[in-house]
DRENSELUM-666408 format. One line per 5 residues: their letters; for each residue z, x negated, y of C-alpha. Coordinates in Angstrom, 3 decimals. Layout:
BEGIN
A = Z,X,Y | ...
END
This chain:
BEGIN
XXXXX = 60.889,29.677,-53.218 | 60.905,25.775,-53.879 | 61.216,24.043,-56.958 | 63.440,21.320,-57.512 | 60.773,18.529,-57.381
XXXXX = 59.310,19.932,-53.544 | 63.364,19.967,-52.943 | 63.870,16.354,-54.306 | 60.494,15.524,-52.231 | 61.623,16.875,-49.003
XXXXX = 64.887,15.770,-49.316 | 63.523,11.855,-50.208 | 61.474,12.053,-46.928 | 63.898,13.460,-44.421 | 65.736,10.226,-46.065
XXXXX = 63.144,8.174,-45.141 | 62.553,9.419,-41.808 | 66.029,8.948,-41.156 | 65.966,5.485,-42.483 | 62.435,4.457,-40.426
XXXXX = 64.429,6.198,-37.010 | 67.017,3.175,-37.885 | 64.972,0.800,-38.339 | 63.203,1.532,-35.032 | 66.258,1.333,-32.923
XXXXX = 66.980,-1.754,-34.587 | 63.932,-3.200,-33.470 | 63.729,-1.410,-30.192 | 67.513,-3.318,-29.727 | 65.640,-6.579,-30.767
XXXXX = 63.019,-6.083,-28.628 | 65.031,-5.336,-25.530 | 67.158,-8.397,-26.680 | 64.484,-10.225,-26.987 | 62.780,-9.384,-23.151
XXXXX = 66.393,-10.156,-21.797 | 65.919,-13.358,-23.083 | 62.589,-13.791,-22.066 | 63.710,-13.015,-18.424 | 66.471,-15.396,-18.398
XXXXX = 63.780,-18.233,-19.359 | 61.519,-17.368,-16.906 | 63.922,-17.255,-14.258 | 65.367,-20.773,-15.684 | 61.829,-22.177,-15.632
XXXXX = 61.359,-20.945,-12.235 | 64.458,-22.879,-10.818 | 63.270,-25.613,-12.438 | 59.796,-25.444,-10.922 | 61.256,-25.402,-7.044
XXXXX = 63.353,-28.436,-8.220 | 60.181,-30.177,-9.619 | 58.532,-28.554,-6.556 | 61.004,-30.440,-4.045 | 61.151,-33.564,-5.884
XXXXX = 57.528,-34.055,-5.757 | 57.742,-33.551,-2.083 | 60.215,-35.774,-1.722 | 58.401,-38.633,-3.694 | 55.353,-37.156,-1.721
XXXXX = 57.518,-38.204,1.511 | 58.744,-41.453,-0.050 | 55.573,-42.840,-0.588 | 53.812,-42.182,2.668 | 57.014,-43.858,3.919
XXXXX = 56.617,-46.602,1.695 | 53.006,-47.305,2.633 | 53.973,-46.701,6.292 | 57.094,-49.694,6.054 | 54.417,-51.829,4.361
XXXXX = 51.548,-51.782,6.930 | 54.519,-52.389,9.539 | 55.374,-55.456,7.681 | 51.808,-56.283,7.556 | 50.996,-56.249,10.780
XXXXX = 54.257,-57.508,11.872 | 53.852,-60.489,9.574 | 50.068,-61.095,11.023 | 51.636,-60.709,14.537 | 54.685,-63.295,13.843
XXXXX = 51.422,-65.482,12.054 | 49.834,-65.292,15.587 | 52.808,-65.731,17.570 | 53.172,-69.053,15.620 | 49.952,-70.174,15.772
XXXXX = 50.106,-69.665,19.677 | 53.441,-71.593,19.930 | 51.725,-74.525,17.909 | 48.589,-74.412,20.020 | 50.812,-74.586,23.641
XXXXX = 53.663,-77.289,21.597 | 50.014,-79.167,20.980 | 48.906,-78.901,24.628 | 52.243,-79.721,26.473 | 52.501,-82.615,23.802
XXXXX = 48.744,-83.745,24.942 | 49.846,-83.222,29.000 | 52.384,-85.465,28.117 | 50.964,-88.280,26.552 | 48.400,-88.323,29.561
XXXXX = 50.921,-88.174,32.009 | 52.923,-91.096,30.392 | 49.336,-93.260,29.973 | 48.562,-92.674,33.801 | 49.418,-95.414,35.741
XXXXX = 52.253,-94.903,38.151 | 50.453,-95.427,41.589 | 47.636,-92.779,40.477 | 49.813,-89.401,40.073 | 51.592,-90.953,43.654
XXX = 54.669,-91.700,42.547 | 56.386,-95.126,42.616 | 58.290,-96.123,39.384
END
């Protein structure tokens, strides 16, 4: 037979196994909260990484673009540069034809003034 102190003993541990089976539900709860909550972030963080993801393509894009319309203007700004220079070399020439055609004498080019 027991005595009332093994009693009192057994009694106080099937208490605390009791109370230690609470407590680990309580954290088992937590901890399934808690992983929940984890997967929410990660799937939060992963929707945020495609948009990152796009928007660097996108500026990616932009750029290359950019560079792209530049080096058009460039070379459409050296070609306008040569065009001009070309219309003030011929505007120099016919000017030059000209003036030698007006300092000719009439009866040389064969016509009669």
């Amino acid at each position: 037979m027991l005595n009332d102190n093994e009693v009192k003993r057994i009694i106080e541990a099937i208490t605390d196994y009791k109370e230690l089976i609470h407590q680990s539900s309580s954290v088992r709860d937590q901890l399934d909260s808690l992983q929940r909550r984890w997967n929410v972030l990660r799937q939060e963080r992963d929707k945020l990484r495609t948009g990152l993801d796009a928007i660097h393509t996108t500026l990616s894009q932009m750029r290359a673009d950019y560079q792209g319309m530049v080096k058009n203007m460039t070379d459409l700004s050296a070609t306008e540069d040569n065009v001009l220079d070309n219309v003030k070399f011929l505007v120099d020439e016919l000017t030059s034809l000209l003036k030698k055609h007006q300092e000719q004498p009439a009866s040389s080019n064969g016509v009669a003034r």
